[in-house]
Phi, psi and omega in degrees: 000151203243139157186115158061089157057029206210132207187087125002080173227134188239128171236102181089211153248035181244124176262156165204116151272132179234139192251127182246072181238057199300349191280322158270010177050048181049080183241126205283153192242157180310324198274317165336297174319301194302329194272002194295319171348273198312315161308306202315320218298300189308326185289303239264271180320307161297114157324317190278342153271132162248002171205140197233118176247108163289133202211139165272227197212217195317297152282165162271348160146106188309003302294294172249164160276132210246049145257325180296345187328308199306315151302302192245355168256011205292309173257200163274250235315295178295354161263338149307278214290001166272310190296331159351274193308334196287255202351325168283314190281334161286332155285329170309297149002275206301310192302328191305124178292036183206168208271114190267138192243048192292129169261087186270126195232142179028240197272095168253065211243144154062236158269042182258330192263333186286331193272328212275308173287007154263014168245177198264343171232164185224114159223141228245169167279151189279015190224005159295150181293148153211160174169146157233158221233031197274341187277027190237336187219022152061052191227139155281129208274156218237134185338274162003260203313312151342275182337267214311316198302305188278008173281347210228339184234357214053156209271346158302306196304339188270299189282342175302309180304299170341293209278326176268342189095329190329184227197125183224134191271177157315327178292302190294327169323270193295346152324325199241346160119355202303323184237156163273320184227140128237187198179144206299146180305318188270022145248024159335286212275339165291311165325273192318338195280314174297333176307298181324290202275355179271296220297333191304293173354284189313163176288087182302353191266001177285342211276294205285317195302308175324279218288347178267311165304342184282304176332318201274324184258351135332308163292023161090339167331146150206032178213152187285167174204183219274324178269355148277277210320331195258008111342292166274352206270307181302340177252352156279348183252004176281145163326324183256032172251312179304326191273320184311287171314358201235317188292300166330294175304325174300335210043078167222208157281146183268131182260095185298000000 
């Protein structure tokens, strides 16, 4: 499926989304933003995905485009409702129950760093860019997203990016936690696809509990309560905990 530089294919059980606008070296457009809701929604709904991977081209995406600033970006009004729209689509991201993938190629700056931390792993080519860049255009950077930066690098590595703007190579991305893996830019895309297809493997309902639980404890949980209890109650009376004690006892691999 095609929409605004933005382009859905799904093989097996992993969809990618690929964001294609190489002529601005994917620098995200208001309606780009607008339409990731709708994908996710579509990922979110087929039974047959269990993972979602995001990938640019040459870049993964340089970030938003600041040809629109003048326009849609001009007053306090047009910038609420331009950050509206990024916040949806990062939330939409982050919420989607299933195992989310940025696979990062070149200039992964600003809000190209914003899609890539709304996913749940990051795995970038040993020779990519990162940055964020708002002290450079006098814009504060939007709560949401802060949170994740410092969720993911912690709040010194988030205000050293923050205050300066600098430009961070690959090495250092993963030094400070920004990525999980490198990996030469031409074996990327086999990594995340193979990544993609063991968590497909895996026990969606250990996948969907993890990914609610971690959530819940970012967001400062740090004692179970009646919607965790029901969490586990749901994966022990599950189909895939019976096939799972049955694989096991079998010694053979579990078929999810």
């Amino acid at each position: 499926m095609t929409r605004v530089h933005l382009v859905l294919t799904t093989d097996g059980p992993v969809a990618t989304l690929t964001i294609d606008r190489p002529a601005k070296r994917n620098a995200m457009n208001y309606e780009m933003w607008s339409a990731i809701p709708s994908f996710a929604a579509e990922v979110a709904a087929d039974p047959a995905v269990r993972a979602l991977v995001i990938r640019g081209g040459e870049n993964f995406s340089a970030g938003a485009d600041i040809g629109e600033f003048q326009d849609l970006r001009r007053d306090a009004e047009g910038a609420r409702r331009y950050q509206v729209a990024i916040h949806a689509a990062t939330t939409a991201l982050a919420e989607l129950p299933k195992p989310t993938i940025a696979a990062i190629t070149g200039f992964c700056i600003g809000g190209g760093c914003e899609l890539a931390l709304a996913c749940d792993l990051r795995l970038s080519a040993d020779d990519a860019r990162f940055g964020i860049t708002p002290s450079k255009l006098g814009i504060v950077f939007s709560l949401p997203s802060t949170k994740q930066l410092v969720d993911v690098v912690g709040p010194s590595w988030a205000k050293q990016i923050l205050y300066t703007g600098e430009i961070i190579d690959a090495p250092t991305a993963l030094r400070i936690g920004l990525v999980n893996e490198l990996h030469p830019a031409d074996a990327l895309a086999k990594r995340a696809r193979d990544l993609a297809e063991l968590m497909a493997s895996r026990s969606q309902v250990t996948i969907r509990g993890a990914k609610a639980i971690v959530g819940r404890i970012i967001d400062g949980q740090t004692t179970e309560d009646e919607a965790v209890h029901a969490l586990y109650e749901g994966s022990v009376t599950s189909a895939d905990y019976a096939e799972g004690v049955a694989a096991f006892l079998e010694k053979r691999q579990p078929r999810f």
